[in-house]
N, C-alpha and C positions, 0 to 999 in steps of 0.2 A: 504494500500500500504506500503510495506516494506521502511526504510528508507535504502539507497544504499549509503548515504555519507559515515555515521560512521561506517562502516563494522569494527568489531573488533575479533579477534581470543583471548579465553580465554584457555589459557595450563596448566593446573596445573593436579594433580593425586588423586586431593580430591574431590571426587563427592558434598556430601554437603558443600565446600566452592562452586564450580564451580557455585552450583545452586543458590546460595545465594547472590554472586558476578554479575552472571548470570543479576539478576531480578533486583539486584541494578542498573548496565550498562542499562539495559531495560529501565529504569524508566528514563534516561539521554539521550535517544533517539541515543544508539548505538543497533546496528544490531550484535547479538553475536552468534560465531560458539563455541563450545568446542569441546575441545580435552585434552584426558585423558592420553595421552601419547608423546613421540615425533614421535614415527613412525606413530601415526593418522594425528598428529601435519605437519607433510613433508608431505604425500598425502593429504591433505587438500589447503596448499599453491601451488600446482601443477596445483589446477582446479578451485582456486578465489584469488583472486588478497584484500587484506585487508587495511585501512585505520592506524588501532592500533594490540596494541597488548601487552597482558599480560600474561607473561610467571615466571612460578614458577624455582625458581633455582636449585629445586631438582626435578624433575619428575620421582615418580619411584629411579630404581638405576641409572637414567642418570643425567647427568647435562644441565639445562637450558640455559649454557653458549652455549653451543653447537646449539640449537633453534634459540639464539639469533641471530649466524653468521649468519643461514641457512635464518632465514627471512630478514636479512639487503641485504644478495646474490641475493634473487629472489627480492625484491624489497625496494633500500635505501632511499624510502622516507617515510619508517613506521616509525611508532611513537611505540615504544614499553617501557615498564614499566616492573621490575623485581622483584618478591615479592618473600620473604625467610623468614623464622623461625630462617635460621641457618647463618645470617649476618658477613661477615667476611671482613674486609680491603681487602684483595685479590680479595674475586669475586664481590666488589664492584668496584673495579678499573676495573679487564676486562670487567667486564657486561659494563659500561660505555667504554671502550677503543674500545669493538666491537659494538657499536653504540648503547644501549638502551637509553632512554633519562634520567630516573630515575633509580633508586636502592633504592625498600623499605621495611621494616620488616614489619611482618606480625605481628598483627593485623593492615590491612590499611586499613581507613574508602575510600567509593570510591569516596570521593571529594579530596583526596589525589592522586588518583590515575589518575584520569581524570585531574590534577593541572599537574601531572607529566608528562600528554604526551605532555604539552605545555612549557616543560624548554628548554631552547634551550642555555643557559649558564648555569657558576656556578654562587653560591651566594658570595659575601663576604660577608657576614652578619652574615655566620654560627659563632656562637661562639667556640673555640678550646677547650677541656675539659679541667676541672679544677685540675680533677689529675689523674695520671698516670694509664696505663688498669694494672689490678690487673696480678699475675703472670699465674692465668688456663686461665683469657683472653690473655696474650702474647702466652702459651702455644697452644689453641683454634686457632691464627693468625697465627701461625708459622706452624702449622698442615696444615692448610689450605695454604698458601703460599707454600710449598714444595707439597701438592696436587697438585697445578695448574701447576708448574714448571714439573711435570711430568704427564700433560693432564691428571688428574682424574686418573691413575691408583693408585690404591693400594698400591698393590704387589709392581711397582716402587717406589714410596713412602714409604714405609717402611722399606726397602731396602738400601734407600738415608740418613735416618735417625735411620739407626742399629735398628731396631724397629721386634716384630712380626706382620705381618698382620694382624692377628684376635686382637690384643692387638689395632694396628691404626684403624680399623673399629668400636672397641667399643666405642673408645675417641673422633671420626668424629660422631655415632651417639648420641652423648650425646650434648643438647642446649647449646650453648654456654654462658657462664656466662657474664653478662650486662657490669662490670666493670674489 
């Protein structure tokens, strides 16, 4: 018999994490759907109603911010978690301001992940770092902050910041440096 409490929607555009993340969630007695996109991602919450939920913040070339709202609109008492490679002050502030409960870089072991659908505050605890983000990390923030202020486009963003587009797209796909 299926378990019908922990129904959980996994979204991200990586087949082998899906599977792997999948089978971890499995082994913790969640009920997992994937979805490999956000347009599978929206018809999927149309015709089952989900308990959590873990949404990648890049799917594809869309952003997972966007998922985020769409599931907190059909229903705000999910629990969802936001996992990134490409971690940025900005989409860690919206992700949480559009109700995910957590924001966390990827590699996340899934006892982190399952910790996070249960934060329901912040920490004080966190410690403040000890010294200042380097300048391609202010660089990497500021990129991304002017992204969000002009909804993901591009073209707008580059635009806002005298930039060429294909010059902003090569520096957005490049990982963002730790410090």
């Amino acid at each position: 018999m299926m378990n019908e409490i922990n129904k959980l929607l996994l979204i991200d555009d990586d087949a082998a994490f899906c599977e792997v993340l999948s089978r971890a969630l499995q082994r913790h007695d969640y009920t997992v759907t994937v979805s490999q996109s956000v347009t599978d991602a929206s018809e999927k919450i149309k015709d089952a109603l989900f308990d959590y939920a873990v949404v990648d913040l890049r799917i594809g070339q869309e952003s997972g911010l966007s998922m985020v709202k769409q599931l907190i609109a059909v229903q705000p008492d999910i629990k969802i978690v936001v996992l990134t490679g490409y971690a940025s002050i900005a989409t860690a502030v919206e992700a949480i301001k559009l109700g995910a409960k957590q924001y966390l870089t990827k590699p996340a072991d899934v006892g982190e992940i399952i910790e996070g659908f249960g934060k329901a505050e912040g920490d004080v605890c966190v410690e403040p770092a000890v010294n200042p983000m380097s300048v391609k990390r202010l660089e990497w923030e500021h990129l991304q902050k002017v992204l969000q202020e002009h909804h993901g486009n591009i073209s707008a963003a580059a635009r806002a910041m005298d930039m060429h587009r294909r010059t902003l797209q090569r520096k957005l796909q490049k990982k963002p440096v730790k410090h």
